[in-house]
C-alpha positions as CSV (number, residue, x, y, z in Angstrom):
1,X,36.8,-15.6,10.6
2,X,37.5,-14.2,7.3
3,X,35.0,-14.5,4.3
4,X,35.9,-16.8,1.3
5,X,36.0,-13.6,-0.9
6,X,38.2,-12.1,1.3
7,X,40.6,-15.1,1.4
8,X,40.5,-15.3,-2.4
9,X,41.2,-11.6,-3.0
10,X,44.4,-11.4,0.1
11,X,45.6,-15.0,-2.0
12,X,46.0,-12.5,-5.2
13,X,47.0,-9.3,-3.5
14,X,50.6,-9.0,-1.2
15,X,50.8,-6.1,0.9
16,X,49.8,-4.8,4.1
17,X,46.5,-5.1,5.7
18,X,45.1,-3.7,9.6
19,X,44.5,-5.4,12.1
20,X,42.8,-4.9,14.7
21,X,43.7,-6.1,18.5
22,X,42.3,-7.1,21.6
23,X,42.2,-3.5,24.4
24,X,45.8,-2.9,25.5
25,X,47.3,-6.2,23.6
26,X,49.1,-4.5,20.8
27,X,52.9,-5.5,21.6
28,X,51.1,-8.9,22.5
29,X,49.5,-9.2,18.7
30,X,52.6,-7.9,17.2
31,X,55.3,-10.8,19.2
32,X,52.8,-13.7,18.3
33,X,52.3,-12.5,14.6
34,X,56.0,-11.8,14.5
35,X,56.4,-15.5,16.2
36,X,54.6,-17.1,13.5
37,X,57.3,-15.5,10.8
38,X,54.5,-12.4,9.8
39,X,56.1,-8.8,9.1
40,X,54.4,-6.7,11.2
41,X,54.7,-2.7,11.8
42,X,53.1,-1.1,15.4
43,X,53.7,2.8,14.9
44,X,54.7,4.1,18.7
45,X,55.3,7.2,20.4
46,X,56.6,8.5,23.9
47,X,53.8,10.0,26.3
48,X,54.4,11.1,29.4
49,X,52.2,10.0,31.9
50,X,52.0,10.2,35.3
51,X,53.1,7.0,38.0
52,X,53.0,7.3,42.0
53,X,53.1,11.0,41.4
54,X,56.2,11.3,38.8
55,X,56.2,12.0,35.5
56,X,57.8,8.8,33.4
57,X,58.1,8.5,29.6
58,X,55.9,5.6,28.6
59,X,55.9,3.9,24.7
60,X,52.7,3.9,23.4
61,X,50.7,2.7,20.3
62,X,50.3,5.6,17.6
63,X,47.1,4.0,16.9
64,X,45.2,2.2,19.9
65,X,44.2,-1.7,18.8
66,X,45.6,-1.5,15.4
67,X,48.7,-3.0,13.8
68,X,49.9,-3.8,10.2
69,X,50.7,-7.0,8.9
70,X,52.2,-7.5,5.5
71,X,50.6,-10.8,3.8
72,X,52.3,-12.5,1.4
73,X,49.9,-13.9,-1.8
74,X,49.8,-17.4,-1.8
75,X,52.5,-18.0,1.1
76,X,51.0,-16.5,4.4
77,X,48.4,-18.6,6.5
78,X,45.6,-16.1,6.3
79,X,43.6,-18.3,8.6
80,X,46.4,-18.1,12.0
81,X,45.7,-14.6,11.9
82,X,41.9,-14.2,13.9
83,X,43.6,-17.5,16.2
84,X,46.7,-15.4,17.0
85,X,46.8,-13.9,21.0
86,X,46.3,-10.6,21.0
87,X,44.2,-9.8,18.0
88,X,40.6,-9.6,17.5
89,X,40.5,-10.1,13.6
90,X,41.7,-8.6,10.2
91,X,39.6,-5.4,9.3
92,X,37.2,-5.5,6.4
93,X,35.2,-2.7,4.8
94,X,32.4,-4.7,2.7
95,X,33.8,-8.2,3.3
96,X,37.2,-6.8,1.5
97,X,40.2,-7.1,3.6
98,X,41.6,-3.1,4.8
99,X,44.5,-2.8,2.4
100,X,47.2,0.0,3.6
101,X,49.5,1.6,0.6
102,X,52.9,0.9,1.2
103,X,54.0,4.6,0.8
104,X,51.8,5.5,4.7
105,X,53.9,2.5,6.1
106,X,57.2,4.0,5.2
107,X,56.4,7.2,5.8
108,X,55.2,5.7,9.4
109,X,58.3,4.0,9.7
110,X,60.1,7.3,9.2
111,X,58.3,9.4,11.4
112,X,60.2,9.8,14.3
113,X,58.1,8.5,17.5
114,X,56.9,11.9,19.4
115,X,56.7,12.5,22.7
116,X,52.9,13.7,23.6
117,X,53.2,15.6,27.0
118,X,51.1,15.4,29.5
119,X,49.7,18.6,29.7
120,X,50.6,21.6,27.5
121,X,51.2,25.5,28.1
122,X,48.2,27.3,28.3
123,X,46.1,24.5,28.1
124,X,43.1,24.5,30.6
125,X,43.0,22.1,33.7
126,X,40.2,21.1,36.4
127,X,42.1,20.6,39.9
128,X,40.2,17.6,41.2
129,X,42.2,17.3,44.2
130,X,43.1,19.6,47.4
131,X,41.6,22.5,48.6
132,X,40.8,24.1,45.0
133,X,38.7,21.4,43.7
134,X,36.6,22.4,40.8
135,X,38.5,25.4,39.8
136,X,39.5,25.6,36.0
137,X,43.1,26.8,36.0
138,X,45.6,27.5,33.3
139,X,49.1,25.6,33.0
140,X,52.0,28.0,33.0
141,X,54.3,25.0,33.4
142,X,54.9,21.4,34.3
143,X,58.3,20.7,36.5
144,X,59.5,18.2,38.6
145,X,60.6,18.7,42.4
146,X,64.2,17.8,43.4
147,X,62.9,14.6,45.2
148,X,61.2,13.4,41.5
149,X,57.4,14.5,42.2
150,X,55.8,15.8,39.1
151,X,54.3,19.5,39.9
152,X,52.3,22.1,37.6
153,X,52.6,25.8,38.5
154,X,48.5,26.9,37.1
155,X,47.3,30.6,36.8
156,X,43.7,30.3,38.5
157,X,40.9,33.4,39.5
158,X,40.6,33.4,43.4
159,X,38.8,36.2,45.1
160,X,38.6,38.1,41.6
161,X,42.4,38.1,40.9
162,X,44.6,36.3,39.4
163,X,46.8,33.7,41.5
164,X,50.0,31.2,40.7
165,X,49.4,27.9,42.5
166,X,51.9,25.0,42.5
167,X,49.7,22.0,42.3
168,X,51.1,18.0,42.4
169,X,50.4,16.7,38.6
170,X,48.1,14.5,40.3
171,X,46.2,17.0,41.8
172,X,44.4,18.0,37.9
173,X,43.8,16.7,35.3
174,X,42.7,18.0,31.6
175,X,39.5,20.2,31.9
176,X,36.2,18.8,29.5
């Protein structure tokens, strides 16, 4: 529910405020508000993650359970917004509605959407699968077989030297 204050103060102010969404219901929020004749802006990027062992390029939010909804003064139904599927409620810092300048949303909108891999050179991994389970291991690199499945080649320490090991993607994961 939002505040009185905080109804008064969005009635004099247009621009864009955060909201924040249900786990995992972003592009849910973002259709309904969008439904209802809202603006809305969900900042995405690519991410590789890994499916039935092979590697697929998945669109994800930039920022997990957060959206941006521009509010109109005096036009927008404030009150749809906390009844909308998909979102939890408006965010507030001291009963005052999260305002967001309208330079970081266009400079959002312009950002190309990334693609975040799923492991990185050199980056340290834990094999949690296989024969070499508990090992920390260094990626070299991340390829795919010619039959799809989604293999790391990692530089681990067995018998006090230095091996390559080909590894399914599956087989690690990143180490804590």
């Amino acid at each position: 529910m939002i505040p009185s204050a905080t109804r008064d103060e969005l009635a004099d102010e247009s621009g864009w405020y955060v909201v924040y969404t249900r786990p995992r219901q972003e592009t849910r929020a973002l259709e309904n508000l969008c439904n209802q004749g809202f603006e809305c802006f969900l900042p995405t990027l690519v991410a590789e993650r890994l499916r039935a062992g092979h590697r697929v390029e998945v669109l994800e939010a930039l920022f997990p359970r957060y959206l941006f909804v521009y509010l109109k003064a005096g036009s927008s139904n404030w009150s749809s917004i906390r009844s909308t599927r998909g979102v939890a409620r408006l965010v507030e810092f001291g009963g005052t509605a999260a305002r967001v300048s309208p330079a970081l949303i266009a400079a959002l909108a312009e950002y190309p959407a990334r693609q975040k891999a799923l492991f990185e050179v050199g980056e340290q991994l834990q094999v949690i699968d296989g024969p070499f389970v508990g090992i920390t291991a260094e990626l070299l690199r991340l390829y795919e077989t010619p039959d799809g499945e989604a293999r790391v080649m990692v530089l681990m320490d067995i018998l006090t030297k230095q091996q390559k090991i080909s590894l399914p993607a599956s087989a690690v994961r990143k180490a804590a």
